[in-house]
N, C-alpha and C positions, 0 to 999 in steps of 0.2 A: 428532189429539187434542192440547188445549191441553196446552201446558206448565207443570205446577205453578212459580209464582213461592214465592223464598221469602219471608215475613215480615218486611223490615227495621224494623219499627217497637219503638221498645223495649220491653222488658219487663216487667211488673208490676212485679217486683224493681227494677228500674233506677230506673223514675220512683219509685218510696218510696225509693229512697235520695236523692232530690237535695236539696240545702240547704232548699227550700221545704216539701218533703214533710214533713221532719224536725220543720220550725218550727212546720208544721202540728198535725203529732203530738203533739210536746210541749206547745202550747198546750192541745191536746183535753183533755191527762193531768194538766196544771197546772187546768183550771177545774174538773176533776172534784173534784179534790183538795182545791180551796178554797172548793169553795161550800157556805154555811154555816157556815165552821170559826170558832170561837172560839177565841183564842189564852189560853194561860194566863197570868198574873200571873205578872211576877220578884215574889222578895222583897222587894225593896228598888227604890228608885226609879232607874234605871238615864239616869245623864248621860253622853251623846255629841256631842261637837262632829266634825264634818264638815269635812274640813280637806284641804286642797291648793294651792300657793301661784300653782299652773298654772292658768290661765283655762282657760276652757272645756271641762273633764271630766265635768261635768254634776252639778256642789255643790251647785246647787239643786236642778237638779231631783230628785237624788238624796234630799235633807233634806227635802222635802213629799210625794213622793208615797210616799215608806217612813213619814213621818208620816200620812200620812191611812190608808195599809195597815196599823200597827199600829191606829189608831182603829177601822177598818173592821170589826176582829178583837177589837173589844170592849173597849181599851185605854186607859184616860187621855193625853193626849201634849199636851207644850210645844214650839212651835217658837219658842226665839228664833232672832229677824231678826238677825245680828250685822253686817251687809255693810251701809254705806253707800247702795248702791243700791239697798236694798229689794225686790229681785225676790222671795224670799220670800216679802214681805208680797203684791206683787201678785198669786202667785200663787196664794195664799190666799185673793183678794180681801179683805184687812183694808185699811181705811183708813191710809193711812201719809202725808200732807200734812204741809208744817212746823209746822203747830199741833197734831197731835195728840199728846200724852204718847206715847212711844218710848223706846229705848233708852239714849239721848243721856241722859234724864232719870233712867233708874236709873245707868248710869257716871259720870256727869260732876257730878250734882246727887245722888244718893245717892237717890231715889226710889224708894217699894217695887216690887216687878213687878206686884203686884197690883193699881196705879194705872193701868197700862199692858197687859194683857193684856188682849187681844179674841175674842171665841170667834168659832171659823172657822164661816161662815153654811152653815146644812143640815149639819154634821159634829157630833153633839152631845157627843160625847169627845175634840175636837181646838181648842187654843188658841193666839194667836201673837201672840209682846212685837214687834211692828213697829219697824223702822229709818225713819227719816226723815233726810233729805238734812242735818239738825242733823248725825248721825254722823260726817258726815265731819271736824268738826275735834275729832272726840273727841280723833282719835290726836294730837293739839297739848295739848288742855287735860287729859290723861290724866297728862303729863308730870312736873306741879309737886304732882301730888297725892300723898296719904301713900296707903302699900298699895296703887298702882295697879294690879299684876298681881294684886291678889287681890278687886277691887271686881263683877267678877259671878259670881265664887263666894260671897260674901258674900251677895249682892242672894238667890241662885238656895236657898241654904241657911235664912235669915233667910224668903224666899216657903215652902218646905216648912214647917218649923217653923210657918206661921201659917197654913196650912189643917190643921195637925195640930191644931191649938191649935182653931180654928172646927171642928170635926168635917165636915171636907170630904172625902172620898175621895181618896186616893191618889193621887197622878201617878207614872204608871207609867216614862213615858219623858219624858226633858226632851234636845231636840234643838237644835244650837246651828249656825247655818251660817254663817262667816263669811269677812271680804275675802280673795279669792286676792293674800292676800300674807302677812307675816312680822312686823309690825308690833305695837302691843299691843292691839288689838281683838283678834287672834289670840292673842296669849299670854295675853288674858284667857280667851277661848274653851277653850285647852290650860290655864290653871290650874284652871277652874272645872270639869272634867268627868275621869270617869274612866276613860273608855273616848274612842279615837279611830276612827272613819271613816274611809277614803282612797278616794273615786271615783277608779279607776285608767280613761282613755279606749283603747280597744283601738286603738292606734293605733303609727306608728313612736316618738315622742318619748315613748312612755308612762311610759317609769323614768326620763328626763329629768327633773334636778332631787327624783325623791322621795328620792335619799341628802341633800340639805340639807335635806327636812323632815322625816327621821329623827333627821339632826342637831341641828336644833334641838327635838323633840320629845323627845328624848336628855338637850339642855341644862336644860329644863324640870323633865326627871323628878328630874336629879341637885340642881336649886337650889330649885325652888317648887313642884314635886306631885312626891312620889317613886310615889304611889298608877298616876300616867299612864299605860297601856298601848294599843299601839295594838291594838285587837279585831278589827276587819273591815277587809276591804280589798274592794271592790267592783268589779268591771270595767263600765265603760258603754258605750255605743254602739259594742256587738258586732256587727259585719256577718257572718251567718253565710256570705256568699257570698266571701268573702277568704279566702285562707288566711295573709296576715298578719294576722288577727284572730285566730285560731286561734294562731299562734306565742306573739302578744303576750301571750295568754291563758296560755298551757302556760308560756311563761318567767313572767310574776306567780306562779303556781301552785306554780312550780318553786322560787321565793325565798321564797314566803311562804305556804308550805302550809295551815298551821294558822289563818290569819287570812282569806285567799281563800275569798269565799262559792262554793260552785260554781251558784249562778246565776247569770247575766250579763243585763246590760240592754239588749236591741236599738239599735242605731239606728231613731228611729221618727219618720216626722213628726207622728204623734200627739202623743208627748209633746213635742213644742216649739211645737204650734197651745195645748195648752192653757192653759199663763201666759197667751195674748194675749188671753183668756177669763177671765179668774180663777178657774181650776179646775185639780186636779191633774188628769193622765191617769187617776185612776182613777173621779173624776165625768164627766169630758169624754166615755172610750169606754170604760167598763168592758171590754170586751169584747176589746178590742184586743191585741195579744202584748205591747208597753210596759207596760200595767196590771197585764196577769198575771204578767210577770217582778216587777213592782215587789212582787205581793201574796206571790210566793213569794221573793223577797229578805228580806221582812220576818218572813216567820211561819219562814225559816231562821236572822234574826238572833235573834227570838225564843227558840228553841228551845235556841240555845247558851247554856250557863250562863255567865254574865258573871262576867268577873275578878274 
């Protein structure tokens, strides 16, 4: 008589618990959750610049594709371009060449926004004031000017007031992303809004450097916006299979409970194929775990009542 062998193969239980299984699941329970929804109207027109002075955390991508997901959910939305390099605009597919009217042209030349604003193609509630390569010597001609830390909250204030005035519909969110550095396109960015951003990257160097951009967010609030608060703090390119992503995560959380979205943004190569397409990852792959983090990132920023 054979010998019964036993079953070494894992378990039902075992394979649903692996990082994959998880990501799976939760994606299932996020599309379920957001298909169809309509986000409701703040009060009030809610401005956030998107700030970190560390390359590569994901400032863009962060600031388009949470703009196109509040859009998506029914919502008015501004993206200024505030970054020199335009990647914003490209990935919005807006036109941003040295001839086009840009940003350069409302800072530096006092230009309404309304001169300059392009509606994002196929989004019909989503708009963006484009950066052109001009920007770059804003932060020089910014210098000798009178009010320069306070010239794109002027520009952004003076644009509400004149679609109030035109009976144009509300903007709901005005979203500002600008250079990872410290500079006065930044500090225009931190006067001009009143809520802050922080894509935190799930990574070792993660809280590297953001006590000097508390610090100087700090210095802000006490001389030129005392209104400033930082609202969100975002974790991106969470690799569920680390568990120093996991630590990185639990330590942000741990410092900054009340501001830490508890969704997190995959690492995806989704969302980094889609810029080189002019699309956010929520036109490129709706479908994708990137998109659906991004759409529940945003109907969770939504939800929290703003400062």
């Amino acid at each position: 008589m054979a010998e019964k062998r036993e079953d070494s193969s894992p378990g039902r239980g075992a394979m649903e618990d692996t990082p994959l299984m998880r990501e799976l699941t939760r994606d299932h329970a996020r599309r379920k959750k957001l298909e169809g929804l309509e986000f409701a109207r703040p009060e009030n027109t809610r401005v956030i610049t998107v700030a970190n002075q560390k390359g590569g955390v994901g400032k863009t991508s962060t600031t388009v594709n949470v703009a196109a997901a509040l859009s998506m959910g029914g919502l008015n939305v501004l993206v200024i371009d505030a970054d020199p390099q335009g990647n914003t605009s490209t990935a919005l597919s807006i036109d941003h060449h040295a001839e086009v009217p840009s940003m350069y042209e409302v800072l530096v030349e006092s230009a309404p926004l309304s001169d300059v604003i392009q509606p994002v193609p196929d989004m019909e509630r989503l708009f963006c004031a484009p950066a052109t390569i001009n920007l770059s010597g804003a932060e020089i001609e910014l210098v000798s000017l009178v009010a320069r830390e306070n010239r794109l909250r002027n520009a952004i204030r003076d644009h509400l007031e004149e679609r109030d005035q035109q009976g144009l519909d509300r903007l709901d969110y005005v979203l500002i992303d600008c250079p990872p550095s410290l500079g006065l396109l930044t500090v225009n960015a931190l006067v001009a809004a009143r809520e802050v951003m922080i894509p935190i990257q799930a990574e070792y160097y993660a809280l590297e450097g953001l006590s000097l951009l508390l610090n100087n967010i700090d210095l802000i609030r006490q001389h030129l916006n005392p209104d400033l608060v930082v609202s969100t703090i975002m974790i991106t390119m969470y690799d569920v299979r680390t568990r120093l992503a996991a630590q990185v995560a639990q330590d942000v959380r741990d410092h900054f409970p009340e501001q830490t979205l508890e969704t997190s943004i995959p690492r995806s190569v989704r969302i980094s194929e889609a810029p080189s397409y002019g699309q956010t990852v929520l036109t490129y792959d709706p479908g994708s775990s990137g998109a659906l983090a991004y759409r529940a990132a945003a109907h969770e920023l939504n939800t929290r009542p703003a400062p």
